[in-house]
C-alpha positions as semicolon CSV with decimal commas, in nm:
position;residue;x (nm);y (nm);z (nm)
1;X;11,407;8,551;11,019
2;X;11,286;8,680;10,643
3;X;11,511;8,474;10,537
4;X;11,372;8,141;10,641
5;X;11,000;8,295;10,561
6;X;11,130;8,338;10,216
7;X;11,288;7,986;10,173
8;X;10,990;7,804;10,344
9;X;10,710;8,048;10,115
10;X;10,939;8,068;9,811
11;X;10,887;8,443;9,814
12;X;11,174;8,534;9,599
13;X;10,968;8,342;9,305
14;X;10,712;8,560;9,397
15;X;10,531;8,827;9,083
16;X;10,396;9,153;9,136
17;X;10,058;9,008;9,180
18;X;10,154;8,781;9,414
19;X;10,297;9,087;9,651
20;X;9,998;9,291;9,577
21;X;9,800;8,993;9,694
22;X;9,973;8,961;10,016
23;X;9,980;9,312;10,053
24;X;9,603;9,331;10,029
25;X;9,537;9,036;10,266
26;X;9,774;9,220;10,510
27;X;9,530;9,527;10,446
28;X;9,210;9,361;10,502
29;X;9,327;9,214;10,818
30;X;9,395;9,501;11,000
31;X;9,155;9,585;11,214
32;X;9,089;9,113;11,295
33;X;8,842;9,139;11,041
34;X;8,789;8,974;10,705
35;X;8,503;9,071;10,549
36;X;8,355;8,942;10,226
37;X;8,354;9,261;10,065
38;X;8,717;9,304;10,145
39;X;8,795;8,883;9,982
40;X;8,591;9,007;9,690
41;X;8,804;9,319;9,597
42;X;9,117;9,111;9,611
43;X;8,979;8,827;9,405
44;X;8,874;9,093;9,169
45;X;9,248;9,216;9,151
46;X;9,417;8,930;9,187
47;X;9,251;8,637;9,159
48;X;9,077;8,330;9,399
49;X;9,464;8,144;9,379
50;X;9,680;8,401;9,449
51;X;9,414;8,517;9,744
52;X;9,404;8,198;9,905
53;X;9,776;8,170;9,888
54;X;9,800;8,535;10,077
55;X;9,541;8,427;10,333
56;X;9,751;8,106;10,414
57;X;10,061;8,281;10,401
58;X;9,898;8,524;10,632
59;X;9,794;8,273;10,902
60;X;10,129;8,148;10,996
61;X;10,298;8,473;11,046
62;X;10,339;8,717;11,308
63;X;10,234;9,062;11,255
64;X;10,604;9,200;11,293
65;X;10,691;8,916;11,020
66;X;10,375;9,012;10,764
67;X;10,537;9,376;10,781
68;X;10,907;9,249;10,719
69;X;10,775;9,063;10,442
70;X;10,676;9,364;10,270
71;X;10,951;9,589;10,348
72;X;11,136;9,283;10,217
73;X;11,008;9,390;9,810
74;X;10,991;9,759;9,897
75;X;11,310;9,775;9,608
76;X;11,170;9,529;9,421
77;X;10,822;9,659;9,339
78;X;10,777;10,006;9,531
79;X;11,113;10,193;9,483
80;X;10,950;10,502;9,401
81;X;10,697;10,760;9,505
82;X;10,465;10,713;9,237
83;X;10,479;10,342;9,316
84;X;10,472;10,375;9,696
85;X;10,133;10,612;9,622
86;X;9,959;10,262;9,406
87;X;10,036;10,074;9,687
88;X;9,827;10,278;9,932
89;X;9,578;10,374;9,736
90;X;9,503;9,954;9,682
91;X;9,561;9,930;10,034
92;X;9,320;10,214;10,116
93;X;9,053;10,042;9,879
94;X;9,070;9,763;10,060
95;X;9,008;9,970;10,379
96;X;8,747;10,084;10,240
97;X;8,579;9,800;10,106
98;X;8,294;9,743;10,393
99;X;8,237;10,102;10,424
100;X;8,438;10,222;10,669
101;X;8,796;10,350;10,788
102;X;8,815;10,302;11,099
103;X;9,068;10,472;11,314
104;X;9,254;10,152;11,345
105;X;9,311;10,122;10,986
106;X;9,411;10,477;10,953
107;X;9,673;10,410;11,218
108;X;9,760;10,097;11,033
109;X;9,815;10,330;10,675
110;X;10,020;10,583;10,881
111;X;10,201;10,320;11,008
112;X;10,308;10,172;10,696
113;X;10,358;10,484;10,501
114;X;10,623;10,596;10,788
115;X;10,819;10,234;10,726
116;X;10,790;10,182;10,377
């Protein structure tokens, strides 16, 4: 299945950024909500493009297929601790973007932190 998601999104062209921006997206939708704050932080890091592109991206997958997307670089652009550590701490900014962390999100951050 991450295979044809790769072929169709041409994910293995894919930079850093582009990760990070999916990555992000995947962040601020975890608790069903996008919220402007959250849109603005990522445009901020990454840019309007490569946002849009993660929000589109984002709409035609699955949950289970947004996470095997990103396990999918895991040796690619978060091999190590240190770089594991980045990752969260974006992904917690993003959390915490409209004020809140919400016990869904936390789940969400355990979650990935156990899989990745």
């Amino acid at each position: 299945m991450i295979n044809e998601i790769k072929d169709r999104y041409r994910i293995d062209l894919w930079s850093y950024e582009d990760f990070l921006a999916f990555a992000l997206m995947y962040a601020a939708l975890a608790d069903n909500e996008l919220v402007e704050d959250e849109v603005d932080l990522i445009v901020k890091r990454v840019g309007v493009e490569r946002e849009e592109m993660a929000r589109k991206i984002m709409e035609k997958l699955s949950d289970s297929e947004r996470i095997d997307l990103i396990l999918s670089f895991r040796e690619k652009y978060f091999p190590t601790k240190a770089d594991h550590e980045k990752l969260f701490n974006d992904m917690k900014e993003i959390f915490m973007a409209d004020g809140k962390y919400n016990q869904l999100e936390q789940f969400i951050m355990m979650y990935l932190r156990r899989i990745l």
